[in-house]
C-alpha positions in Angstrom: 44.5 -67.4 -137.4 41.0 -67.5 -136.9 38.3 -69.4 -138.8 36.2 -68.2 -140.9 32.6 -68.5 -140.2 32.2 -71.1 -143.2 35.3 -73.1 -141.8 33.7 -73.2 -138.4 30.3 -74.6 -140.0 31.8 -77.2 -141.7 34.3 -78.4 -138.4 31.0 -78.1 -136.5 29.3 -80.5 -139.0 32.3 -82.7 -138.7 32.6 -82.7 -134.6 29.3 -83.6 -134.4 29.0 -86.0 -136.9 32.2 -88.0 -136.1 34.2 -86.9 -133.2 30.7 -86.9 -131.1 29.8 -90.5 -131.9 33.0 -91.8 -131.4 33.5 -90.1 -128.1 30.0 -91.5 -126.6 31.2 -95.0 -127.3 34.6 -94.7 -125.7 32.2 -93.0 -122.7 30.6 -95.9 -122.6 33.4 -98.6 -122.4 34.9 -96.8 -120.2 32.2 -96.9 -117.5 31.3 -100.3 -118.5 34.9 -101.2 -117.3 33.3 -100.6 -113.8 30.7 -102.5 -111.8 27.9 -100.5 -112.2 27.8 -97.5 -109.7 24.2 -96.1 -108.1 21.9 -94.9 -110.5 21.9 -91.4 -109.3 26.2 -91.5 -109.5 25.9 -93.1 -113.3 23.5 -90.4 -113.7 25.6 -88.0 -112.9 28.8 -89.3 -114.3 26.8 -89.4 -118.0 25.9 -85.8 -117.1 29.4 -84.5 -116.6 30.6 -86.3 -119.9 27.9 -85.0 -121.8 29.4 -81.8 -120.7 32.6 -82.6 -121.3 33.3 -83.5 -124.9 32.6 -79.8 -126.0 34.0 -78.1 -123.6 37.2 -78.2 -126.4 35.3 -77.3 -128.9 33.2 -74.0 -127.9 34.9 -71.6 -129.7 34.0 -73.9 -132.9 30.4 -73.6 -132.1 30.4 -69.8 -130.9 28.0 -67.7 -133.2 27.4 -70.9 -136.1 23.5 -70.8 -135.5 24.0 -66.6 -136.4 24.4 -65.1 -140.0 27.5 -64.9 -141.2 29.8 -61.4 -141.0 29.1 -59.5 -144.2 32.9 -59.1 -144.7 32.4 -63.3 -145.2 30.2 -63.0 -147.8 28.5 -66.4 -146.5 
């Protein structure tokens, strides 16, 4: 069943509010569990988890900055 485009507005609102905050400080205890690599490799590894936490979510934030269908009504 797909989402509707007001479900997918809301569960946006929600990933980024929450899940989004929570996820960059497990991120951070997780590298902080290392001695602290090169600048350029933390660099990087901050990059690719930046990345990472929406890849899940992308079909959540497909098409929630458009209009809604006008079979939604809104």
């Amino acid at each position: 069943m797909a989402l509707s485009h007001k479900a997918k507005r809301r569960l946006s609102l929600v990933l980024l509010l929450v899940w989004l905050p929570l996820y960059a400080v497990a991120a951070l205890a997780v590298v902080d569990l290392f001695d602290r690599p090169p600048v350029l490799v933390e660099a990087l590894v901050y990059a690719v988890l930046g990345v990472l936490w929406a890849l899940p979510f992308r079909i959540v934030f497909r098409g929630i900055g458009r209009e809604p269908p006008p079979d939604e009504g809104g």
